[in-house]
Every structure is written in structure tokens, then in C-alpha cells.
N, C-alpha and C positions, 0 to 999 in steps of 0.2 A: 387184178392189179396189186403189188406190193405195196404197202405204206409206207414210203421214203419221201424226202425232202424233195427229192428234184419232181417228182410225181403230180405229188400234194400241190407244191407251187404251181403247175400246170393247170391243173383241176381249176384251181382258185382262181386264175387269172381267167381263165375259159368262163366261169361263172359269171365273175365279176362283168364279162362283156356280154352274158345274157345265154351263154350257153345252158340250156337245162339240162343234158345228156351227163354234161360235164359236172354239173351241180347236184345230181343225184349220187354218179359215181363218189365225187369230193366227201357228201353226205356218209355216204354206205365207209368210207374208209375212217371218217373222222371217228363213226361211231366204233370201230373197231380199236381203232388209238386210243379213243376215250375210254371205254371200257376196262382196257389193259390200264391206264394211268389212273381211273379211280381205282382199280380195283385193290391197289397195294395200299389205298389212303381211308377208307370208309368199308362200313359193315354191305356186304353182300345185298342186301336187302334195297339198299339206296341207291344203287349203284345207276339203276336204268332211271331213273328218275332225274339223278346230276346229269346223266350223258344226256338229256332230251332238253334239259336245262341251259346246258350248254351249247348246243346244237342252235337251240332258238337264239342263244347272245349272239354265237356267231352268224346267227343270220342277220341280225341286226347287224352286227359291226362290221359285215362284209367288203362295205364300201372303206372300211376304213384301215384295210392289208394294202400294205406297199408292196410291190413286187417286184421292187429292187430291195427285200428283207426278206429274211426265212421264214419260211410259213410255220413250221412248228413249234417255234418258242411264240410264235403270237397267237397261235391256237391255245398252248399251254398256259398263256396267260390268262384266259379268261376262265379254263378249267380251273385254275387256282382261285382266281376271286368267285367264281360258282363255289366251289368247294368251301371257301372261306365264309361265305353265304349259309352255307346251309347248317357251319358246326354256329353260326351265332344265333341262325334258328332256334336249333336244336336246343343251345344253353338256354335261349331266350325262355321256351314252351319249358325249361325243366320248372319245375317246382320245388324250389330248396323249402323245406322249414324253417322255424328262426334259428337254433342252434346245429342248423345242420351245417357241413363243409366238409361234407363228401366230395370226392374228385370223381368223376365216374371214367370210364377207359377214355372214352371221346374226348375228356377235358384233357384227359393224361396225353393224348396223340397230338393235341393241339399245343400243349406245353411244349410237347418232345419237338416236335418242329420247328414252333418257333427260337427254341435253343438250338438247333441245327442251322437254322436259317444265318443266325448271327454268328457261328463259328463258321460257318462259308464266306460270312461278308472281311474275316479277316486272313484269306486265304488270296492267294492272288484270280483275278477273275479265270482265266480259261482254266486251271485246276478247280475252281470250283463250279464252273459251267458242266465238267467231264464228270463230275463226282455227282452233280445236278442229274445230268441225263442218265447215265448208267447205273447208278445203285441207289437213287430214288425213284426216279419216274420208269425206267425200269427198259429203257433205250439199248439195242445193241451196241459193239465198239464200232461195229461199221456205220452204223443213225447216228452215234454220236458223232463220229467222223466227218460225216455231210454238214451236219450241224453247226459244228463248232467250225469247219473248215481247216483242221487238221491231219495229218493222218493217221491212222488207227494205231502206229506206236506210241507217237506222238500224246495221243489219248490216252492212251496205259501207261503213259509213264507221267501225263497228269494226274489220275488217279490215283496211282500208286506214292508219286512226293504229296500230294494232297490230303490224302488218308494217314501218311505219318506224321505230316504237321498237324491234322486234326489232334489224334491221338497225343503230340507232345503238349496242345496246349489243353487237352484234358487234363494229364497227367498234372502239367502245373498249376489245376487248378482245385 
């Protein structure tokens, strides 16, 4: 089975009324999703750890997908707050010294973000939804398509005004 939105949502809803067949399959794709989407954000190493992490939130929050909403951005959501979870860990376990103020890479990726994060919030939303899916989390133009409910030019040419108004308001800053 491919991982696409209309799929997924299937699966989900099929679980959500008790299907197990359905809730294995959901299972086996999510991890495949999650995988590819930690894997451009975290060191190799952690990667099956978040996705099982994740795995278990959403089994928790199962009851709590609407399925008059897209499944993928509310899967994504919780990969994010896992993910966000695990670098405050990680800060938390480091051990700075007293004159120390080191950045180490993982602090540097969490900086990088969240300055990403805030130059999307002043992009208009579906250009920053398209730039979201596709050159972060790492979504083809067709997934993001389903997604965002545009059509794949449509998409590309969010990205494309989105990506220049990034870039101008680097430039001006």
C-alpha cells in the first residue's frame, strides 16, 4: 500500500472502529512516514526510538483524529512535539560546566528551526504549508497536493513565491 492521505485516512478510520487488520497496516505505513520525516531532523541513531515514541502517542490519541481532517498534518503533529521532547531531553541530560557555552550541533538545529519556524509564520499560510511539506518534512509535490488540497502547480508555484519572499526578507535582515 502507498503512504498517501486518502490511504492513511482510511486506515485510521477503519482502526478507530476497531479494525485490527486495518490498524496493523495504518501501523506498518506510519512507521515508514515517520522514519523518512525523522530522518532529515535527528542523528541516525535515535531515529527508531522517536518513531516508536510516536507510534505509542498516536496510539494514545487515536480517539482523538477527526475524519472530516487530514490525517497527515495530525500525525505530523505529534512527530513534532515527540521530536521536540526528545532535543529538551537531550539538553536537559547535557552537562554544561560553569564557564561553558558550547552550542553543540543539536542545539544549533533547534536554533535553525525555530528561526524557520518564524519566517513561515510571516509568509502567507498555504505558501508556507507547501514549503512545510515539501523541502522540510521531505513530502512529494503530489502528497503535498492531497494535503494542502491544491494542485501540484498550484504547489510549485507556492513554493517557488514563498522561497523568494523568504530569501527577501533574509536579505533585509
Amino acid at each position: 500500500m502507498s503512504i498517501d492521505e486518502p490511504s492513511l485516512a482510511r486506515l485510521m478510520a477503519a482502526s478507530q472502529r476497531g479494525d485490527r487488520s486495518a490498524y496493523r497496516a495504518l501501523l506498518v505505513d506510519c512507521r515508514k512516514w515517520l522514519t523518512r520525516y525523522f530522518a532529515r531532523r535527528i542523528a541516525p541513531h535515535h531515529i527508531d526510538d522517536l518513531v516508536q515514541e510516536t507510534l505509542v502517542s498516536m496510539h494514545r490519541k487515536l480517539a482523538t483524529w477527526d475524519s472530516g481532517r487530514a490525517f497527515l498534518p495530525w500525525l505530523a503533529a505529534i512527530a513534532r512535539y515527540r521530536w521536540i521532547d526528545m532535543l529538551r531531553r537531550q539538553r536537559d541530560e547535557a552537562e554544561l560546566g560553569d564557564n561553558d557555552a558550547a552550542v553543540g550541533a543539536e542545539d544549533e538545529a533547534v536554533h535553525a528551526r525555530l528561526s524557520i519556524d518564524h519566517l513561515l509564520t510571516l509568509l502567507p499560510p498555504k505558501q508556507a504549508q507547501a514549503i512545510t511539506l515539501v523541502k522540510i518534512e521531505g513530502a512529494s509535490i503530489a502528497e503535498a497536493s492531497q494535503i494542502c488540497g491544491q494542485s501540484e502547480s498550484l504547489v510549485k508555484v507556492n513554493i517557488h513565491r514563498g522561497l523568494k519572499k523568504l530569501a527577501e526578507l533574509i536579505e533585509s535582515e
